[in-house]
C-alpha positions, 0 to 999 in steps of 0.5 A: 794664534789668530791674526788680527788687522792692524785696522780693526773695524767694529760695529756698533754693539761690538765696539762697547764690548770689544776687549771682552769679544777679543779675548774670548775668541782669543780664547776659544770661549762660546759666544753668541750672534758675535760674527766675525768679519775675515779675508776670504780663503778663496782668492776671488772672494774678498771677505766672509762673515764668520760666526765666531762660534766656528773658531771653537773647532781646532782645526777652524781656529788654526786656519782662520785668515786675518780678521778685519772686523768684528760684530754683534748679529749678522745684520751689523756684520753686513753694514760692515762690509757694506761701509768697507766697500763704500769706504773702498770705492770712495778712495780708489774708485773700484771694489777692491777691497783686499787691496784697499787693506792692504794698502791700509795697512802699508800706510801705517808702516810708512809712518 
């Protein structure tokens, strides 16, 4: 089962066919110039842009970290995380955007 953000942030395209994107990579159904936007692995990374097609592969799919966005073609998938960083730095004035997540994240649980 993949893990999914609470906060999910869609580009463009991505957000008129969301339910059908969603599903299908719950799936494990082919798509094409669908990317998907995750936490990095490596601790020092902060996020990867991931073709969905990757999560074909079982072992891929097992281990994928938490999804944070989604997008159609890989120059909306850069806006994306060029947002979320723009997004991060307007509210915490660093590039910490694990932690701006996060905290995200912990917001909703308050409320």
């Amino acid at each position: 089962m993949l893990k999914w953000s609470k906060n999910l942030y869609y580009g463009e395209q991505a957000k008129k066919k969301a339910t059908r994107i969603r599903w299908r990579v719950e799936h494990r159904r082919p798509q094409y110039e669908v990317y998907l936007i995750t936490l990095a692995q490596n601790p020092k990374n902060q996020l990867e842009i991931t073709e969905a097609n990757r999560l074909l592969q079982k072992t891929v799919y097992r281990r994928c970290p938490e999804i944070i966005g989604i997008a159609c073609g890989y120059g909306e998938a850069q806006e994306l995380v060029r947002q979320l960083a723009e997004a991060t730095y307007r509210k915490q004035k660093n590039g910490d955007i694990r932690h701006y997540l996060s905290g995200q994240q912990e917001d909703e649980a308050c409320t």
